[in-house]
SEZARO-232040 format. One line per field, with one value per residue (C-alpha): residue in three letters; residue number from 1; chain; y, x, z. Coordinates in nm, 4 decimals. Layout:
<tikes>
residu	(Ala	...)
num	(NUM	...)
chaine	(A	...)
v	(Y	...)
u	(X	...)
w	(Z	...)
</tikes>
This chain:
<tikes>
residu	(Unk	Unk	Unk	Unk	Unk	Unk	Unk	Unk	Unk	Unk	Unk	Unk	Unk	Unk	Unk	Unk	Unk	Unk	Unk	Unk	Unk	Unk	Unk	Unk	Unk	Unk	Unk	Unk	Unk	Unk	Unk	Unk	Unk	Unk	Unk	Unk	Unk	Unk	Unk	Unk	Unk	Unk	Unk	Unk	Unk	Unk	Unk	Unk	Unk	Unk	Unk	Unk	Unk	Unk	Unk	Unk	Unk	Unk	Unk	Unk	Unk	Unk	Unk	Unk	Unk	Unk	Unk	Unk	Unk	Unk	Unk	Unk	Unk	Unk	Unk	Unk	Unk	Unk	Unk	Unk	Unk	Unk	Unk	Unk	Unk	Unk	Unk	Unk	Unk	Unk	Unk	Unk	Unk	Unk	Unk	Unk	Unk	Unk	Unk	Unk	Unk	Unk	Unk	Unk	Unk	Unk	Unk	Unk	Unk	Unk	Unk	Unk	Unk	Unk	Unk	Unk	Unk	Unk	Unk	Unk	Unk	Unk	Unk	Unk	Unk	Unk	Unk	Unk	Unk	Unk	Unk	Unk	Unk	Unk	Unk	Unk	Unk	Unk	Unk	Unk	Unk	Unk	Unk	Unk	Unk	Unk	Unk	Unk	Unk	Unk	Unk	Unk	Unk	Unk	Unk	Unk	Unk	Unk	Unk	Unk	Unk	Unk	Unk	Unk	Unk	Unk	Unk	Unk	Unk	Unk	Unk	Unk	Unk	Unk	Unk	Unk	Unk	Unk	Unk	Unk	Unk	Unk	Unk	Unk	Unk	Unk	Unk	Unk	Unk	Unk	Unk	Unk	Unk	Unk	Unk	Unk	Unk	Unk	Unk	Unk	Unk	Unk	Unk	Unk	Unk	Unk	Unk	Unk	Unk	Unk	Unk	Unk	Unk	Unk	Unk	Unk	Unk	Unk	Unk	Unk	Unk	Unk	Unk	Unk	Unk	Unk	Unk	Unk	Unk	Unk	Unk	Unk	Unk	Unk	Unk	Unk	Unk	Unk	Unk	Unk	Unk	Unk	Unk	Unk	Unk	Unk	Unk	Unk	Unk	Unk	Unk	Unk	Unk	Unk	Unk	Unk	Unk	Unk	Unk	Unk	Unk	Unk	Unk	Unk	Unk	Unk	Unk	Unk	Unk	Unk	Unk	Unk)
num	(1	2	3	4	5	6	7	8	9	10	11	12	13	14	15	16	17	18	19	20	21	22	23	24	25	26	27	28	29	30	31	32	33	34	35	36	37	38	39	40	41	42	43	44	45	46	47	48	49	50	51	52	53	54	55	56	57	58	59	60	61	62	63	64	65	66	67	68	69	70	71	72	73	74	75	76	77	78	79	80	81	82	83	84	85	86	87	88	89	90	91	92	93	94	95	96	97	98	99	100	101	102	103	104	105	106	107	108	109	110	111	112	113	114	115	116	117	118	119	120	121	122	123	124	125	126	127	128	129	130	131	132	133	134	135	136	137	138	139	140	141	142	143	144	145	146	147	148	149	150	151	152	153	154	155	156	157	158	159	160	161	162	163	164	165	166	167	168	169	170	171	172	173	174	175	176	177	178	179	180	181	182	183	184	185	186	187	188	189	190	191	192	193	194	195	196	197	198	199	200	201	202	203	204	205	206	207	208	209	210	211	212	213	214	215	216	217	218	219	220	221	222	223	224	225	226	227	228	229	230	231	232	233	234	235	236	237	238	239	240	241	242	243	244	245	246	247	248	249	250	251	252	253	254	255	256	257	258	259	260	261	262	263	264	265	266	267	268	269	270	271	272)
chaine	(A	A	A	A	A	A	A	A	A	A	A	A	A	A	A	A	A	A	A	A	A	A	A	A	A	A	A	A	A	A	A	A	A	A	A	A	A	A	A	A	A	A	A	A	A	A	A	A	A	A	A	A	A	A	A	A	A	A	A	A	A	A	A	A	A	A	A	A	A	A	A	A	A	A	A	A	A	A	A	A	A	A	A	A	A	A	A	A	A	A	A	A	A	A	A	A	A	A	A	A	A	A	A	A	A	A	A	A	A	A	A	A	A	A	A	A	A	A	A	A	A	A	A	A	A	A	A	A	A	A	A	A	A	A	A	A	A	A	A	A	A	A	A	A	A	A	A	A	A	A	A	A	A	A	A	A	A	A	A	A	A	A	A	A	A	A	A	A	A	A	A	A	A	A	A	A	A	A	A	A	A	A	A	A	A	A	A	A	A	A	A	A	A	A	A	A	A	A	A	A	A	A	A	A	A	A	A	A	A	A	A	A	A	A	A	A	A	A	A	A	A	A	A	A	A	A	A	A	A	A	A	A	A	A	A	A	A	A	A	A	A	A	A	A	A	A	A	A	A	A	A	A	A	A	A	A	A	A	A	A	A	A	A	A	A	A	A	A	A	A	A	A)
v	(-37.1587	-37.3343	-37.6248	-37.6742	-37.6813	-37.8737	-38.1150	-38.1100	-38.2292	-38.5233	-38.6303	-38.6342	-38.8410	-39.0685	-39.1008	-39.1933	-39.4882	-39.5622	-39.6190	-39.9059	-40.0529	-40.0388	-40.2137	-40.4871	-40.5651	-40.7524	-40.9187	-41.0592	-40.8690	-40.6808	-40.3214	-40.3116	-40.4298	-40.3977	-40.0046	-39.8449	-39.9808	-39.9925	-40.2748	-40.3333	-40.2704	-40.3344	-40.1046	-39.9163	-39.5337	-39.3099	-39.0772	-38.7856	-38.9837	-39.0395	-38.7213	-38.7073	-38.5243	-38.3399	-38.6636	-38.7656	-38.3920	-38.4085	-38.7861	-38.6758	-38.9541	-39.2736	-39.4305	-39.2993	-39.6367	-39.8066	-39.5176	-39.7429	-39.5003	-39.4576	-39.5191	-39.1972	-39.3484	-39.2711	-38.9349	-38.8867	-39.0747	-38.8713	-38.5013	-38.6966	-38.7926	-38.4707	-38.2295	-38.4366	-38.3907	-38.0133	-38.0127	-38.2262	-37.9376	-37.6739	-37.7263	-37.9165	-37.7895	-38.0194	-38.2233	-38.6086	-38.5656	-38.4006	-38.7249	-38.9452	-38.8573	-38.8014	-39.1295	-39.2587	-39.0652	-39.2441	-39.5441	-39.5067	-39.3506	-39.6939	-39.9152	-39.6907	-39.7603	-40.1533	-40.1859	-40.0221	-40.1556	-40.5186	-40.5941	-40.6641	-40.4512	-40.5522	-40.6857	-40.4897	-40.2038	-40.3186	-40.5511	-40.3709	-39.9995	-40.1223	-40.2121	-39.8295	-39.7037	-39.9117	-39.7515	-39.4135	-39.4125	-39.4100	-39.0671	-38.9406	-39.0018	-39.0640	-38.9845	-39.2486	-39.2354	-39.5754	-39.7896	-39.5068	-39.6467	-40.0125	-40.0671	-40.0973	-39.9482	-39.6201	-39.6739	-39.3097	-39.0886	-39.2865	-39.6522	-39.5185	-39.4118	-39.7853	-39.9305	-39.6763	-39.7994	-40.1609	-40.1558	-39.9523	-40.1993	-40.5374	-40.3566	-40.2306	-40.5118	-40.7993	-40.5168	-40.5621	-40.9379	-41.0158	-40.8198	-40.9845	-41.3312	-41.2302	-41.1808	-41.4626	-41.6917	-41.5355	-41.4335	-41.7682	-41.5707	-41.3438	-40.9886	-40.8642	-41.0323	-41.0489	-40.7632	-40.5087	-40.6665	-40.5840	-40.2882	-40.1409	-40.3042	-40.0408	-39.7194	-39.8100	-39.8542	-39.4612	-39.3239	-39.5281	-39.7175	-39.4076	-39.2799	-39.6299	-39.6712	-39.3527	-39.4332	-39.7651	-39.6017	-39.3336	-39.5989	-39.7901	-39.4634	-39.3609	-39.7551	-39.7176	-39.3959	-39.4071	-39.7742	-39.7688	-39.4556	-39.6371	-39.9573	-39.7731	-39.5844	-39.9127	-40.1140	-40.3960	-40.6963	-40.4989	-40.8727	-40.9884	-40.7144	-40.6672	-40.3429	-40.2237	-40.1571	-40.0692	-39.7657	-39.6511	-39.7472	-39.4883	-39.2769	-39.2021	-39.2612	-39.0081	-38.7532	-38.8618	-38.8330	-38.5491	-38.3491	-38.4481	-38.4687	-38.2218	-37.9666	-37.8913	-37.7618	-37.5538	-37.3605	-37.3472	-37.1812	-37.0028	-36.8168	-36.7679)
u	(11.8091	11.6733	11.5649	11.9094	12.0586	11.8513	11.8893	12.2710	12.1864	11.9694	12.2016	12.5328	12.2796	12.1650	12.5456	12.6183	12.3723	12.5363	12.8452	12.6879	12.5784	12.8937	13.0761	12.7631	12.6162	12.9362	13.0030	12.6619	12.6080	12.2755	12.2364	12.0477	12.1992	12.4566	12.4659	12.7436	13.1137	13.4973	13.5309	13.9028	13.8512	13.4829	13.3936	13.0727	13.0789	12.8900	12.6317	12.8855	13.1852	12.9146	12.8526	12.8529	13.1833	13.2121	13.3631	13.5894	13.7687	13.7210	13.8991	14.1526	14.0277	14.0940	13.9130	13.8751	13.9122	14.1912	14.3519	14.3534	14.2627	13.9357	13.8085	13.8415	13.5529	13.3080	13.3664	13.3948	13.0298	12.8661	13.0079	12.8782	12.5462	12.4995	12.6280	12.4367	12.0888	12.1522	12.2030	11.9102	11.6590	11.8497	11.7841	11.4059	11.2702	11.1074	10.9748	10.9112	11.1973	11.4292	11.3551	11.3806	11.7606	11.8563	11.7793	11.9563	12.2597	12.2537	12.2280	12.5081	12.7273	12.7099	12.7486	13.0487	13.2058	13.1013	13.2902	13.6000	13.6391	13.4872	13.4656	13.0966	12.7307	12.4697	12.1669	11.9566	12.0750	12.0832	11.7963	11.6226	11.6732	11.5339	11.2289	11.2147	11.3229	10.9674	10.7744	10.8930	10.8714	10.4991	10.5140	10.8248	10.7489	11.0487	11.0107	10.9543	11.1868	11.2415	10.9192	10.6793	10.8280	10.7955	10.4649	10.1631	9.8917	9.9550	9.9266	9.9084	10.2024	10.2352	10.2168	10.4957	10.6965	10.6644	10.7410	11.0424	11.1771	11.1288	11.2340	11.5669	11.6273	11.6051	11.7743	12.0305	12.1408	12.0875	12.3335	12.6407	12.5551	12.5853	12.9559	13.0503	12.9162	13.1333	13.4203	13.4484	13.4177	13.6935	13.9062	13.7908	13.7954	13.4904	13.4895	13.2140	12.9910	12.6591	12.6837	12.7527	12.4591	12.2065	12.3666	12.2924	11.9003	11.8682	12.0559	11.7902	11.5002	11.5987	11.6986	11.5615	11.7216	11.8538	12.0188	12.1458	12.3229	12.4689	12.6007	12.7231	12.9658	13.0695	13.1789	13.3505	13.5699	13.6152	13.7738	13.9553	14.1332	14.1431	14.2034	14.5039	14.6371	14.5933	14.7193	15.0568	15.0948	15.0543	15.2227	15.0221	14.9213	14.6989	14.6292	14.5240	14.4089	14.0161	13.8472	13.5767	13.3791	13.0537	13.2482	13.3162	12.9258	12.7981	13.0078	12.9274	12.5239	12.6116	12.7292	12.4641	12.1674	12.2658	12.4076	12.1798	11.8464	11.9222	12.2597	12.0961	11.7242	11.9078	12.1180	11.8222	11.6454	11.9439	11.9473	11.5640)
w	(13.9263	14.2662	14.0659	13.8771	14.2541	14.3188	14.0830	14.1214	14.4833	14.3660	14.1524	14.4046	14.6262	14.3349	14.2018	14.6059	14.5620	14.1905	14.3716	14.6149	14.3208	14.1184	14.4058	14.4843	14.1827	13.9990	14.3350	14.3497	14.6663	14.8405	14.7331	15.0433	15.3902	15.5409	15.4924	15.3941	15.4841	15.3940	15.1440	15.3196	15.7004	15.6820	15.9260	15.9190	15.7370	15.9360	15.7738	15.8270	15.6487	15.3980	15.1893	14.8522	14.7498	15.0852	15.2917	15.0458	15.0624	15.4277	15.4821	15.2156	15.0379	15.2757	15.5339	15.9147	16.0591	15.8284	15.6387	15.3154	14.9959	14.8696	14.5329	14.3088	14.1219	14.4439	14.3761	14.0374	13.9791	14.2744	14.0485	13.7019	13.7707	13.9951	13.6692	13.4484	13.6800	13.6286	13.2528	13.2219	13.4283	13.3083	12.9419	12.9639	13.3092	13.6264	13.3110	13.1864	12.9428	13.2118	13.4107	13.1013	13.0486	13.4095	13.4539	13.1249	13.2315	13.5709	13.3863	13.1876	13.4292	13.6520	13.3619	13.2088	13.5807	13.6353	13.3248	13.3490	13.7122	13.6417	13.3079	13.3911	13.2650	13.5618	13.3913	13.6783	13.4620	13.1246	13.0746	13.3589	13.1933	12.9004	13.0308	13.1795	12.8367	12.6444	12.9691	12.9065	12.5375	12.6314	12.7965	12.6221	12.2301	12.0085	11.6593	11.4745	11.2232	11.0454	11.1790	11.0545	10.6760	10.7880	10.9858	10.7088	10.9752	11.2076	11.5594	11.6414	11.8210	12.1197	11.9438	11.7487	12.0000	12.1703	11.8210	11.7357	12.1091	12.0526	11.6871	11.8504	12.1095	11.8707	11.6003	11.7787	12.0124	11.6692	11.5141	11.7636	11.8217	11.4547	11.4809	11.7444	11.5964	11.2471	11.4710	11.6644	11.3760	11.1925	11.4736	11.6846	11.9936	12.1301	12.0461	12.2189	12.5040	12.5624	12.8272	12.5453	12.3400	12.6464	12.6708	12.3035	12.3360	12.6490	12.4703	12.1781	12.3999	12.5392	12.1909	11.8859	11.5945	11.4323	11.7482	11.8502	11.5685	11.5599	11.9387	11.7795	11.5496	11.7799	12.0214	11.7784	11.6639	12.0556	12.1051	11.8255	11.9007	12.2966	12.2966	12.0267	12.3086	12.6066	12.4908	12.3224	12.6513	12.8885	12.5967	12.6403	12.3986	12.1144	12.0158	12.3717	12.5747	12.5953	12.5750	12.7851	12.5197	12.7468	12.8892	12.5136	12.4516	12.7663	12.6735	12.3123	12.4446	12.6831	12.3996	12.1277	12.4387	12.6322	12.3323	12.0711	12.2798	12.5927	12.5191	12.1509	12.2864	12.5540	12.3392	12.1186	12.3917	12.4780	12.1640	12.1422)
</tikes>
């Protein structure tokens, strides 16, 4: 139980830092310096205005200095990530693949925010986690599902793993490009950019080509349904308005990872 605490703990202090970058990143700004301030007053936050979840009920969510309303996103990615820390320890223990998808849940989390606030997916966290995703498919094996069939020599557990990853990644991202190539030359207007593309390489770099594509048409029935919704409900243009697609992509990666690779082996152990 102490380590699922803790864990919970990391993760409001990781989803803290998530939120610096969700602000910084699409404004081309350091993640670094200056340290933490209002983005309308600019005034400094002290460390005690500063704690995850606890300052925001404290400050009633608005700023000491300039009263203007904070974000509800700040708090709402601190609670994700740090729920999403736990589920990860609680169901695979202080372990490589507990680590794994904690940090492709933080992952997702900030690009699932970047894009319904900016439109934009950071490449620090889309190129850059799928770099993390090839590492860790060294020390977390996938199962190589599909490249087993198509590679004529065996590599062993571990070269499969890099091979599933890679073959996920490429796969994966030529899948949604070639969609959103198809639809912009019979639509003439782009369907999806090349933010979503990155994004799918780094889900299949984490999951593998089976797993990516399973994400791919999740996402495409959670636009379909919750965009249809949200655009009746707002009444906007159906034939103009832009989806964030990304956010439906992390969120169905979120399901298909966590519940397929994390929530399954706990009940499993659960019922052992």
């Amino acid at each position: 139980m102490l380590e699922i605490i803790l864990a919970f703990v990391g993760g409001l202090l990781i989803g803290s830092f998530l939120n610096v970058c969700i602000h910084r990143l699409p404004r081309d700004l350091s993640i670094v310096r200056p340290r933490s301030y209002c983005p309308h007053c600019e005034k400094m936050i002290a460390w005690y205005d500063n704690i995850p979840l606890v300052s925001y009920a404290v400050l009633g969510g608005r700023c000491r200095h300039c009263h203007e309303r904070i974000s509800i996103r700040y708090p709402i990615v601190e609670l994700a990530t740090g729920l999403t820390f736990a589920v990860c320890v609680a169901a695979l223990g202080l372990s490589l693949p507990a680590l794994k998808y904690a940090i492709f849940s933080a992952i997702l989390i900030t690009l699932i925010a970047s894009d319904l606030e900016e439109r934009i997916l950071p490449d620090e966290f889309t190129l850059g986690g799928t770099l993390v995703g090839l590492v860790l498919a060294a020390f977390v094996l996938l199962d190589p599902e599909f490249i087993s069939l198509l590679l004529p020599f065996h590599l062993g557990p571990r070269g499969h793993s890099l091979a599933e990853s890679a073959f996920g990644a490429l796969i994966g991202s030529g899948a949604i490009w070639l969609v959103g190539f198809l639809y912009e030359k019979i639509r003439h207007r782009e369907g999806l950019g090349l933010g979503d593309v990155k994004m799918i390489a780094m889900i299949g770099a984490f999951l593998g080509l089976r797993l990516a594509l399973l994400t791919l048409m999740l996402a495409s029935l959670l636009g379909a349904i919750l965009g249809l919704i949200y655009v009746f409900a707002t009444r906007k243009d159906s034939s103009t308005y832009e989806l964030p697609f990304g956010s439906f992509l992390g969120l169905a990666a979120l399901i298909v990872g966590l519940f397929g690779q994390v929530i399954v082996v706990w009940y499993s152990h659960l019922g052992a």
